[in-house]
C-alpha positions in Angstrom: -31.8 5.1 18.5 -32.7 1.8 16.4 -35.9 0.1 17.3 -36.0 1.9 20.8 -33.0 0.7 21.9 -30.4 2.9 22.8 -27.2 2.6 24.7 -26.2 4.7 28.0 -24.3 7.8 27.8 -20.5 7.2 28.5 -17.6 10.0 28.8 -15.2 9.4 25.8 -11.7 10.7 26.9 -9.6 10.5 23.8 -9.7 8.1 20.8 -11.7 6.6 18.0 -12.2 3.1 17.5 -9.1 2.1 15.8 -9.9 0.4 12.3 -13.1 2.7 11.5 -13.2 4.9 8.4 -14.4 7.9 10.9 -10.9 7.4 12.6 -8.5 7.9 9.3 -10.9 10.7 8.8 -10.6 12.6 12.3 -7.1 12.0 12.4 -6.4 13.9 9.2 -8.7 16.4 10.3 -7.1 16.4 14.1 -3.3 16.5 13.1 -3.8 19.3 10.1 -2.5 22.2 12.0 0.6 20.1 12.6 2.9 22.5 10.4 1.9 25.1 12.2 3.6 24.0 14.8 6.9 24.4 13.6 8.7 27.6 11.5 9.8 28.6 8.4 13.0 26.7 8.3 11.3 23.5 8.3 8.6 22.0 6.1 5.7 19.1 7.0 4.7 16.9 4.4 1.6 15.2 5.5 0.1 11.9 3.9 -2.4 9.5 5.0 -1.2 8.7 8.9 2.4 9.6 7.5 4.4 12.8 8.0 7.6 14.0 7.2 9.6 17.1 7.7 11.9 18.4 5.8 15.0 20.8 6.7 17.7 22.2 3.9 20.6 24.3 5.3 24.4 24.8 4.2 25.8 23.2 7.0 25.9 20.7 9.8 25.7 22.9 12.7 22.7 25.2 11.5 20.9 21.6 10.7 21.1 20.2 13.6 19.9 24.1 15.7 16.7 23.9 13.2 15.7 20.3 13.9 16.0 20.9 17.9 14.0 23.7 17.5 11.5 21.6 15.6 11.3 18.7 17.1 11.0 20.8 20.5 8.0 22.4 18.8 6.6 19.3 17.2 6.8 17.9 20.8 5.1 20.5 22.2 2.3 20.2 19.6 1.8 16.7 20.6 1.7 17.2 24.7 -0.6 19.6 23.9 -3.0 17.2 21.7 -2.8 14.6 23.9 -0.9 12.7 21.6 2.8 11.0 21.8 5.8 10.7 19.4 7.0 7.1 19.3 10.7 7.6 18.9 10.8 4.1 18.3 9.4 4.4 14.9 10.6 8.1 14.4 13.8 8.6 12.0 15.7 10.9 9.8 17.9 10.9 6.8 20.5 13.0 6.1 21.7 14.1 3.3 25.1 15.3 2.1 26.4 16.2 -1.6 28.9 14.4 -2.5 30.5 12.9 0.9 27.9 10.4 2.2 24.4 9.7 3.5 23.5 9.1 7.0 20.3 7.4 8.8 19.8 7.6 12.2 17.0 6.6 14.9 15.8 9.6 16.1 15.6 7.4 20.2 19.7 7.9 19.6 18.3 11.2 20.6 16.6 13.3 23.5 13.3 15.3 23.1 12.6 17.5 26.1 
């Protein structure tokens, strides 16, 4: 209350004020049990509003099981915060010793 003014009582669904100090600092705080969401085969790198995951395995095929599996469990993470994964600004790099290096837009693919 400031000078015995006060404003009305409103139901806040979801959200902070975008811009705010309090919003960089609720997010880190709101999207820190992130890497819980996924397993041991992957790891989640968190920075500022960034995150990254990353998945080592000997092959192609077990890659591509492991980063279903986490993006499925990522995906489930964020339904269940309320939250959405823009697959337009989602991506992932591959890469391969020796043979080449591959980028794809991870809207190529579907999330269930």
């Amino acid at each position: 209350m400031h000078e015995n003014v006060s404003s009305g009582w409103e139901k806040i669904t979801n959200g902070v004020h975008q811009g705010l100090i309090l919003g960089t600092l609720l997010f880190l705080i709101y999207i820190n049990d992130l890497p819980m969401a996924t397993d041991n085969d992957s790891k989640v790198v968190l920075f500022a509003r960034d995150s990254s995951i990353v998945i080592t395995g000997p092959n192609q095929e077990g890659l591509q099981i492991v980063l279903n599996k986490t993006l499925s469990g990522i995906n489930t993470w964020f339904k269940a915060n309320f939250l959405s994964l823009n697959l337009k600004k989602t991506y992932y790099l591959q890469f391969q010793t020796k043979i080449l290096i591959l980028c794809f837009c991870a809207s190529q693919y579907k999330v269930k």
